[in-house]
N, C-alpha and C positions, 0 to 999 in steps of 0.2 A: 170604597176606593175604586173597585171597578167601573162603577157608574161613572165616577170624576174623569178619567183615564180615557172610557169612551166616548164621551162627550169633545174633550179637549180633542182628541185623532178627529171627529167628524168636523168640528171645527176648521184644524187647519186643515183639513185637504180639501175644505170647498166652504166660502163664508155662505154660499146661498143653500147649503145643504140645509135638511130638515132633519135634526138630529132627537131622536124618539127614547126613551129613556127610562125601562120600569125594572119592577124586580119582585115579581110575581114567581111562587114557586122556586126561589131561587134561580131564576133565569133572567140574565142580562141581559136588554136586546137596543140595538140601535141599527137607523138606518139613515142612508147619506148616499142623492145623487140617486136611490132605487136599490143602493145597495143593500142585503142587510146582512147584521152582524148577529150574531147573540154567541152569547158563553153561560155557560152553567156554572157557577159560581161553585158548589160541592163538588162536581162530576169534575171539574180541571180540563173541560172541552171546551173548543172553539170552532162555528162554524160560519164561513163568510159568501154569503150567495143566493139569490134568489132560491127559497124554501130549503136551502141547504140542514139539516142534518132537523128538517120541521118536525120527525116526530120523536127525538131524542128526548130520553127520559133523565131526569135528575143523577139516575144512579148509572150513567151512562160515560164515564169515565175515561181521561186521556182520550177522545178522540178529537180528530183535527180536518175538519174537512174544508176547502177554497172550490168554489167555484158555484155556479145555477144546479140547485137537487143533487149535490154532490151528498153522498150519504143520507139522502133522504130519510128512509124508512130505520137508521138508526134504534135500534134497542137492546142494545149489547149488554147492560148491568154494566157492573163494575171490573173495573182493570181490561173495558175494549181494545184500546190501544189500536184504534184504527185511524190510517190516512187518507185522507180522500184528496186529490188534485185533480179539477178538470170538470169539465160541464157532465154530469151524470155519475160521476164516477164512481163508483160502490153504491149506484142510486138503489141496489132493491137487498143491500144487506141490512140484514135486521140483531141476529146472536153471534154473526160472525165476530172472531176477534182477532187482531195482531196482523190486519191487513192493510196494506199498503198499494193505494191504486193512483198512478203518474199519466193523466192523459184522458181525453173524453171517452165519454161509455169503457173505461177501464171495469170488468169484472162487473159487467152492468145487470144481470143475473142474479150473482154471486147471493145467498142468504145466511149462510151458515156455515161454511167455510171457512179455517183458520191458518194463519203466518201464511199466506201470498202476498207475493209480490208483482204486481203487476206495473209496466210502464209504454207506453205507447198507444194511440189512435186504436179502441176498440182491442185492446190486449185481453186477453182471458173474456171478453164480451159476454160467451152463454155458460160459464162455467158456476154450476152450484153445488154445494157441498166439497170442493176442489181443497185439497189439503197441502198446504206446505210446497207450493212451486214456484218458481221465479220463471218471467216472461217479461220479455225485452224485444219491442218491436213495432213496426204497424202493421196489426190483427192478427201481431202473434198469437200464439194459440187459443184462436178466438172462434173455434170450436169445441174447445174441451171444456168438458161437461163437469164428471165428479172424478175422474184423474187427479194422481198426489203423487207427488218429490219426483215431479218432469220440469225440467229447465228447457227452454225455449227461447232463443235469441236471433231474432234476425227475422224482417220482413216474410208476414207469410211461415213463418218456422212453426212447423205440425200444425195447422192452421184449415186443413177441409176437413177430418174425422173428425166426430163426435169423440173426444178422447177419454177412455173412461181405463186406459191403462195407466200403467204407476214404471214412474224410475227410466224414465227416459230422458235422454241429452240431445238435443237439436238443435246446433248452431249452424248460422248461416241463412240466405234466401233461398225461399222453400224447403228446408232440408225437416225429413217427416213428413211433409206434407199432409199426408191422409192417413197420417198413423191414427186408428181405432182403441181396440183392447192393447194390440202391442205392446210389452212392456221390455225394460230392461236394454232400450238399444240405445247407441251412441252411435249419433251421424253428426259429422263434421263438414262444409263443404256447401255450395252452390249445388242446390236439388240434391245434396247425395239422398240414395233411399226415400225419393220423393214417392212414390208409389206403396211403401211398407202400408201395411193397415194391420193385419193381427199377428205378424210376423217380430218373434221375440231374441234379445240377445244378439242381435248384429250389431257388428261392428261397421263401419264404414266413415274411412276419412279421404276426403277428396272429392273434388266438385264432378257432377254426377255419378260418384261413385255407388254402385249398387242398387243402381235406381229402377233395376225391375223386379225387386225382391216383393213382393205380396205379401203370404203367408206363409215364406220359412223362414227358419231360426237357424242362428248359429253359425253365422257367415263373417267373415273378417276379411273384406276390401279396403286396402290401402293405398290410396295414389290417385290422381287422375282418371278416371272412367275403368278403374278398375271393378273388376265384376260387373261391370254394365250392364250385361242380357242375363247376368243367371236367375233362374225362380227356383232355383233347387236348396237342398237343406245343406250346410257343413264345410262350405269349400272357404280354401284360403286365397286368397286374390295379392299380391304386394308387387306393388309397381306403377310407375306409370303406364295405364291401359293394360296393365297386367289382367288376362283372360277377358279381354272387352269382351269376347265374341262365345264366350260357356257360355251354354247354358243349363247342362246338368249340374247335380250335387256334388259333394262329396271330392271337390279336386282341390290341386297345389297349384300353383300357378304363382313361379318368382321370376319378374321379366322388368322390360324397361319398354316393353312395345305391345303391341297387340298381334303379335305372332301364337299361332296354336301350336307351336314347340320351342317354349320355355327354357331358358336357360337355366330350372330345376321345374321340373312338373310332376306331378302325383297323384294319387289314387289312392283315396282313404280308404274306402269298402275293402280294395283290393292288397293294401297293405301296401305299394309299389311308390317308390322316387325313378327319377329319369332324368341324368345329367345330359343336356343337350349341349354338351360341349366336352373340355377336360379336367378333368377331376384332378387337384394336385392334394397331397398326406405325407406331413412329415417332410417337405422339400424335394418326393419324387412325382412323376408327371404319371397317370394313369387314363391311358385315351385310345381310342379305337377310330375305324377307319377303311377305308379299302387300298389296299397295294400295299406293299414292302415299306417302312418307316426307313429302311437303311440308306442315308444319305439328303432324307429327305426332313424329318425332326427331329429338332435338338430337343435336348434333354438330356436331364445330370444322367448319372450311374445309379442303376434302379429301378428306373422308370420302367414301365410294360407298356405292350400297346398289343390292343387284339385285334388282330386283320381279320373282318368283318366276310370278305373274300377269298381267305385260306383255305386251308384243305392242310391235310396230316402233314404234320411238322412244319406248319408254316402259319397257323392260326394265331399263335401266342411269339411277342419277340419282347427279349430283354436287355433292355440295355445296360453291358457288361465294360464299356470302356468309353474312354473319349468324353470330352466337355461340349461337341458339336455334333451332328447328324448323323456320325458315322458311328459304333464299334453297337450295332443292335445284332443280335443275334436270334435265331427261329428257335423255338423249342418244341 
């Protein structure tokens, strides 16, 4: 029946085709216009393209490969389950299985690696032994090597380091960049953390967010160029441009700007927060300052305020009456 089937396809799509027809081996093959075709009648594979899937073996099973040396070197046994789309695409996998490659030289390496996915111009290109990733892009991660359960999305996303770390999230152009061993980070954003290489467990969302981090860990920038300079280990970055300009460890930084005094900043080593502004608990106002508050801020009944500028009996006022600027009293 197969043979009938591919006969009749090379027919209509070209009466001048030269349609070739045998069944050696259980192997089906036809070709039309320089195309060729074959399926392996046991195996339940199909491969369509100049030397496409040429060295597949009978027990080489569900694989599907379209395009010129697409799955070439095919010799997967039974239950491959692999896709091939695109001129080269999984050209040099041989035992891999459950792979899936959308796009030329997709996973063009690749030998023995299992469930990738690969989609885009040269995607996962020199990655071998690569387990269980998804890459989405042109030459998305198309330096990583034997790296497994890293998702990669977006032009160029972790795409110069030899990637041989696991469990990393990179969306976005260039985002990862040159991540290496690095494992474990989540970059979100245009270039965020484009510089990472062995640096583990950062976080970073937002376009250049994070993007001088190297070799430490444990960092969480969120926002627009949030943490942008720091190469230090542990700091929390949230805001737009929040702490552009750290570049030590270990800090807090919750703003809306690239100011070095945060509208909450802190110090992890040192255990220390820093309200750069006023503090409101419970519905009273707590804030300091220099001069007398009397007459000058409102605030319910409650409220304190430490004059920065005092001196005995006149450091701490509370305010003990009135809805507006007036009834603060020194203590």
């Amino acid at each position: 029946m197969k043979n009938i089937i591919l006969a009749l396809f090379c027919s209509i799509l070209s009466v001048q085709s030269q349609t070739i027809i045998d069944d050696l081996n259980g192997i089906t093959s036809a070709s039309f216009n320089g195309v060729k075709m074959r399926g392996i009648d046991s195996a339940v594979s199909t491969y369509i393209g100049l030397e496409s899937g040429v060295t597949a073996l009978a027990t080489d099973t569900k694989n599907t490969a379209v395009g010129a040396y697409a799955l070439r070197s095919a010799s997967g046994g039974e239950d491959s389950c692999n896709t091939a789309l695109g001129f080269k695409s999984l050209f040099s996998l041989t035992t891999g299985k459950s792979n899936v490659g959308v796009g030329a030289g997709t996973m063009l390496l690749q030998t023995t690696g299992d469930n990738n996915t690969a989609i885009g111009h040269h995607a996962m290109l020199e990655a071998n032994g690569a387990y269980a990733n998804v890459v989405m892009g042109y030459r998305a991660a198309d330096s990583l090597t034997t790296g497994s359960f890293n998702v990669a999305i977006g032009a160029d996303a972790m795409s110069n380091g030899a990637v041989t770390g696991s469990t990393n999230v990179a969306i976005g152009f260039l985002s990862g960049y040159s991540v290496t061993s690095g494992s474990g980070n989540v970059l979100i954003g245009y270039g965020s953390a484009n510089n990472i290489t062995t640096g583990e467990n950062n976080i970073c969302i937002g376009n250049v967010s994070g993007n001088a981090i190297t070799t430490a860990s444990s960092n969480v920038c969120i926002g627009t160029s949030a943490g942008q300079s720091t190469t230090g280990y542990g700091s929390v970055f949230i805001g737009h441009e929040a702490g552009k300009n750290e570049t030590s460890g270990g800090k807090l930084y919750i703003d809306n700007s690239g100011t070095s005094s945060p509208l909450i900043g802190g110090d992890f080593s040192a255990r220390t927060v820093t309200i750069n502004g006023v503090l409101w608990v419970g519905g009273v106002m707590i804030a300091s300052g220099s001069g007398s508050p009397e007459g000058v801020i409102v605030a319910p009944v409650g409220s304190t305020f430490h004059r920065t500028d005092g001196g005995s009996g006149t450091s701490l006022y509370v305010k003990e009456s009135g809805t507006g600027s007036a009834g603060w009293t020194a203590k």
